[in-house]
C-alpha positions as CSV (number, residue, x, y, z in Angstrom):
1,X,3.2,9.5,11.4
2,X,1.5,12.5,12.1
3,X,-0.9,13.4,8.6
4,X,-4.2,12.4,8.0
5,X,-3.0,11.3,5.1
6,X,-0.3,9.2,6.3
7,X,-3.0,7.0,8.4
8,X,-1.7,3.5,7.6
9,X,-4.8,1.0,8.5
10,X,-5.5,-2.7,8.0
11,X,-2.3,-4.9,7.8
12,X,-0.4,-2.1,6.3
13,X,1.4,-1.2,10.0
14,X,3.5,-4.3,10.0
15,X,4.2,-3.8,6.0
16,X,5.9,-0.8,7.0
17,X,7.7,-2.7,10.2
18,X,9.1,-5.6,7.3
19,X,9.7,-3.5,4.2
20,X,10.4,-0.1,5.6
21,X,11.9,-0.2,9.4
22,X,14.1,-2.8,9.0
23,X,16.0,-2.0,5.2
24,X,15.6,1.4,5.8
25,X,14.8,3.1,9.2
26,X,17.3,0.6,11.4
27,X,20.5,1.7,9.2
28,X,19.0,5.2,9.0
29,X,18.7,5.2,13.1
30,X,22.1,3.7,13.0
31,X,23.8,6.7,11.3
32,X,22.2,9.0,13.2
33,X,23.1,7.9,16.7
34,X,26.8,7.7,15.1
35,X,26.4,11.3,15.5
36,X,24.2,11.7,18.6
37,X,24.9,10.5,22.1
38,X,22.3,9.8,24.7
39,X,23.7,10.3,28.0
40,X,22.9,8.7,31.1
41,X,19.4,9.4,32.7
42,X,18.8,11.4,29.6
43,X,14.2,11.4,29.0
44,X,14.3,10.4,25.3
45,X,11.2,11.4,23.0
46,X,10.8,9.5,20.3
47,X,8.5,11.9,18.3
48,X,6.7,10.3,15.5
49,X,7.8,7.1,16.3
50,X,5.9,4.6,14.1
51,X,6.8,0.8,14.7
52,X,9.6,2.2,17.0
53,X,12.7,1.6,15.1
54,X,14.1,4.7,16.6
55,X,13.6,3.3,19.8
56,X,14.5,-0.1,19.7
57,X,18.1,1.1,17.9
58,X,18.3,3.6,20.6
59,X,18.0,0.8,23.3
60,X,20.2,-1.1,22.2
61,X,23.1,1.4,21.7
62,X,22.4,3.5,24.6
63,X,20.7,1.1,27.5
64,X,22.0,3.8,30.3
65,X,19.4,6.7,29.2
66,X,16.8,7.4,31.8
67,X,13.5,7.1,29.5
68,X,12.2,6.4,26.0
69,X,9.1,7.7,24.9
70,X,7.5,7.0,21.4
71,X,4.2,9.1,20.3
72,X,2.8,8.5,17.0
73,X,-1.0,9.3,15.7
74,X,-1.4,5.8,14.4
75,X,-2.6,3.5,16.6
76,X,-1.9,0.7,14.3
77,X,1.9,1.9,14.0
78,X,2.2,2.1,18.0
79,X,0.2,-1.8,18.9
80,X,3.8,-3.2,16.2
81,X,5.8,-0.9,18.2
82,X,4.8,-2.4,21.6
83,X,4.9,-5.8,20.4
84,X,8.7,-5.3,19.6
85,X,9.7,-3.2,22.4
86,X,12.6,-3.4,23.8
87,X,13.0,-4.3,27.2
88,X,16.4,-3.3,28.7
89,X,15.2,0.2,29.0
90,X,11.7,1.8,30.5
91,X,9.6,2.4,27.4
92,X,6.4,4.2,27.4
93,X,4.4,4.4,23.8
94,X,1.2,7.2,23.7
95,X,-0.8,8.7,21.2
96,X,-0.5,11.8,20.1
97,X,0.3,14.3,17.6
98,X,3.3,16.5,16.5
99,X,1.0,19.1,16.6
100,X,0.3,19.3,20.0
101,X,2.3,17.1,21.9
102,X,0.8,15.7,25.1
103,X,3.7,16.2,27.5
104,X,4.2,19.3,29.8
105,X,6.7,21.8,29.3
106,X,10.4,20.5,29.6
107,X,9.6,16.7,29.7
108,X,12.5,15.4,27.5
109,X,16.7,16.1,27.2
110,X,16.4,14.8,23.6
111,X,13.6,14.6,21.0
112,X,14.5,12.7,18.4
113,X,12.6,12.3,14.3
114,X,12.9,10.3,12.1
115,X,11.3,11.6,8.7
116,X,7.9,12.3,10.9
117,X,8.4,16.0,10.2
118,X,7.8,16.2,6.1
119,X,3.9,14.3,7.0
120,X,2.6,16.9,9.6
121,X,0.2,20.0,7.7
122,X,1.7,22.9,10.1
123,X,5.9,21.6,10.5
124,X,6.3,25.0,12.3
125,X,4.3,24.5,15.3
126,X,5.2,20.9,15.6
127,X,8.7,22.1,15.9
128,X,7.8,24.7,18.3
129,X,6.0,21.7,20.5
130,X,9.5,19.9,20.3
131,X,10.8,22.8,21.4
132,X,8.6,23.6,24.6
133,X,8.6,19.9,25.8
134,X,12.4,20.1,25.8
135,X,14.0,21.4,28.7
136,X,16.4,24.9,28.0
137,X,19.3,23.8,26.2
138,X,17.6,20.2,25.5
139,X,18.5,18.5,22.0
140,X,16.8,18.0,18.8
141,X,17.7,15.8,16.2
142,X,15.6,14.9,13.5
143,X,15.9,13.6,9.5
144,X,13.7,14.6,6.6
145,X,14.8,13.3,2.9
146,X,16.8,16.0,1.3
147,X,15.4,14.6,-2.3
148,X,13.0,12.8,-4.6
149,X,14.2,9.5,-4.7
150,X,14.9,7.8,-8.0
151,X,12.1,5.2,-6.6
152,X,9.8,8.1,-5.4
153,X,9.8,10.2,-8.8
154,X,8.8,6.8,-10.8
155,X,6.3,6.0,-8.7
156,X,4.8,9.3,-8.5
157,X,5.1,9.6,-12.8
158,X,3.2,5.8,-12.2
159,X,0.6,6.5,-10.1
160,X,-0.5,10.0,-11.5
161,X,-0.9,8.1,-15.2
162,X,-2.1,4.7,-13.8
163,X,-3.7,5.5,-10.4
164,X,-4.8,9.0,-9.4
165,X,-3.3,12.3,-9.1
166,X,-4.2,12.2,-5.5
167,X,-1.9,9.2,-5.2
168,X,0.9,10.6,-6.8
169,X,0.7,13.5,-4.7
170,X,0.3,11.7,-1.4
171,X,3.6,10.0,-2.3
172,X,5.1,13.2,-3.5
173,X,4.4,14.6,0.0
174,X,7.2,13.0,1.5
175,X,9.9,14.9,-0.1
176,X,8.8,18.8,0.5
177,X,11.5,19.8,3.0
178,X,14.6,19.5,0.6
179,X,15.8,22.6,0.8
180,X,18.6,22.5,3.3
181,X,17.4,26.7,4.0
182,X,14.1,26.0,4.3
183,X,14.5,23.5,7.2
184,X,17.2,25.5,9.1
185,X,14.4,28.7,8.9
186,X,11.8,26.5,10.5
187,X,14.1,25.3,12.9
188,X,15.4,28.3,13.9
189,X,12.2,30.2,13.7
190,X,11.0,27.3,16.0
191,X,12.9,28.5,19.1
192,X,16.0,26.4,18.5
193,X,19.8,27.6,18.1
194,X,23.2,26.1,17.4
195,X,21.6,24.4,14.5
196,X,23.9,22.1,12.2
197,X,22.6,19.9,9.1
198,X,24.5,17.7,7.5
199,X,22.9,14.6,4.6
200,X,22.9,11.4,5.5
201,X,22.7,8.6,2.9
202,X,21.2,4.6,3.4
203,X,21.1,2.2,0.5
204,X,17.3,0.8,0.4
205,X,16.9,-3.1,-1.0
206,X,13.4,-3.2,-3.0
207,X,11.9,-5.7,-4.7
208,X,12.6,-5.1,-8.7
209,X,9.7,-6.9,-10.1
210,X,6.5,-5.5,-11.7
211,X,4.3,-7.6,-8.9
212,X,7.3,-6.7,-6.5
213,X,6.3,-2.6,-6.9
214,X,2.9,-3.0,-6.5
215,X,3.0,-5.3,-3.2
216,X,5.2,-2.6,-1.8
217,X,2.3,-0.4,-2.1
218,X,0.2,-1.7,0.5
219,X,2.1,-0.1,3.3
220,X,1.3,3.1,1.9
221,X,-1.6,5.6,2.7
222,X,-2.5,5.2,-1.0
223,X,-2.4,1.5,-0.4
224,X,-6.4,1.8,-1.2
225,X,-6.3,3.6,-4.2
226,X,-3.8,1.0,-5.6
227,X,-6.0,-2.1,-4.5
228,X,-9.3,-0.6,-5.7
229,X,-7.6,0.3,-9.3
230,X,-8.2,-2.4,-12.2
231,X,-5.6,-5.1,-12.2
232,X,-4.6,-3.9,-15.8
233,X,-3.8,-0.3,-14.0
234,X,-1.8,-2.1,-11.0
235,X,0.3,-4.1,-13.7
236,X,1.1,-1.0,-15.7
237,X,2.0,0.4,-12.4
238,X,4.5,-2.2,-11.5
239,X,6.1,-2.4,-14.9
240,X,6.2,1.1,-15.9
241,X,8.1,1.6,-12.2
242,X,10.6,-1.3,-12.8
243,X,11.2,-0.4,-16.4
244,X,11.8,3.4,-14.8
245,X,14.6,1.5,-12.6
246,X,16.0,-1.1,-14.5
247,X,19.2,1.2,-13.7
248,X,19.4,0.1,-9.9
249,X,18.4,-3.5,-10.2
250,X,21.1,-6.2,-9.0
251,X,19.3,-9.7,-9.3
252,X,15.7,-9.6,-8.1
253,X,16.2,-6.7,-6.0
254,X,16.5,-2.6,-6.6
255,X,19.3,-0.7,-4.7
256,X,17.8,2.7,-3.9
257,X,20.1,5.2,-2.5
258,X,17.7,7.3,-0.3
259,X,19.0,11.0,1.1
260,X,18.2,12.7,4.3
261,X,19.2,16.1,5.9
262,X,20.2,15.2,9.4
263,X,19.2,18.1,11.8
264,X,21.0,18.7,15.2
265,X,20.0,21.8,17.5
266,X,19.6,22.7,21.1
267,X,16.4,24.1,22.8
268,X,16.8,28.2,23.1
269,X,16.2,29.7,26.7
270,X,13.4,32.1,26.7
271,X,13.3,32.2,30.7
């Protein structure tokens, strides 16, 4: 993840790996590499990375490429990443930022991201990075949600009455790059060409309870604000939220449908 904001510390790395990787970044990974093939020998980037569920999905349905490479500014995201690596396939996990990638010029075939782009402050010159370390003609593909999810809008109402309007807008963050226009410009303006979008939709299992919401929190970069808040504010959190979505809920569990633009393009040649 490559904010500030977006830092996840403490346990909260391995809260993401359980409650976000696997219900929702795994399926999302899956649709994508329905429509994009790694070829054989291909140097994979796997930009923004996180725990590596990119990676590890990419591994397993594509064990001839050449290299996979996960960067990620969170150290805590990339020590869960290594300790679920796969191991059919040369893997290589760095630090670094979207910002300024630490790779030379034409490192990669393929730079793959999954919903890294939305968190980073300047999304145009982290596109132009993916762009240089691609070789001419190399392939991008990347997600970013294409809206607010149902989830995402109650908890932002939530935490801006019960939390902090910092909170809220930390969560809010995630959804800026809607706009199907907006993202192609950047893309384009980036130094890519042939680009084609097309949404891509993953049904997200969440807990549905009041206590439910609130644990699902601490993976968050607001995870502190939440914890240091009165437990009276936490529980009007979790019930306000769950009231919000009594619409989704099957059993104990929500069913959120979460939308992303998928973004395929090649690597322009400037040369």
């Amino acid at each position: 993840m490559a904010d500030d904001q977006y830092q996840l510390d403490g346990n909260a790395p391995r809260l993401f790996e359980r409650d976000n990787a696997g219900p929702l970044g795994k399926p999302l990974a899956g649709q994508v590499f329905d429509h994009v093939e790694l070829r054989a020998g291909d140097r994979v980037l796997d930009a923004a990375c996180g725990t590596g569920i990119v990676t590890r999905v990419a591994a397993q349905r594509f064990p001839h490429v050449g290299k996979l490479v996960g960067v990620d500014r969170n150290v805590g995201m990339l020590e869960v990443a290594r300790e679920h690596a796969p191991t059919n396939v040369p893997v290589e996990w760095k630090e670094g930022d979207l910002e300024a990638l630490p790779f030379p010029d034409g490192s990669f075939e393929v730079v793959l991201c999954q919903n890294g782009v939305q968190f980073v402050p300047d999304k145009a010159r982290a596109l132009r990075e993916m762009c240089r370390v691609l070789v001419p003609g190399g392939r991008l593909a990347f997600t970013v949600w294409s809206e607010v999810t149902a989830y995402g809008a109650a908890l932002s109402a939530a935490l801006a009455r019960h939390i902090s309007a910092a909170a809220a807008a930390s969560n809010q963050s995630m959804f800026q790059l809607r706009d199907a226009r907006t993202v192609r410009d950047l893309v384009e303006s980036a130094g890519f060409r042939d680009v084609e979008m097309q949404e891509l939709v993953v049904l997200r299992p969440m807990p549905a309870s009041a206590e439910g919401i609130v644990a699902d929190t601490a993976r968050t970069a607001f995870a502190r604000d939440v914890a240091a808040a009165s437990e009276a504010a936490r529980q009007a959190l979790g019930q306000e939220v769950s009231a919000v979505l009594r619409g989704y809920r099957d059993g104990d569990q929500l069913t959120i449908p979460h939308k992303s633009h998928l973004v395929r393009a090649r690597a322009a040649w400037f040369g």
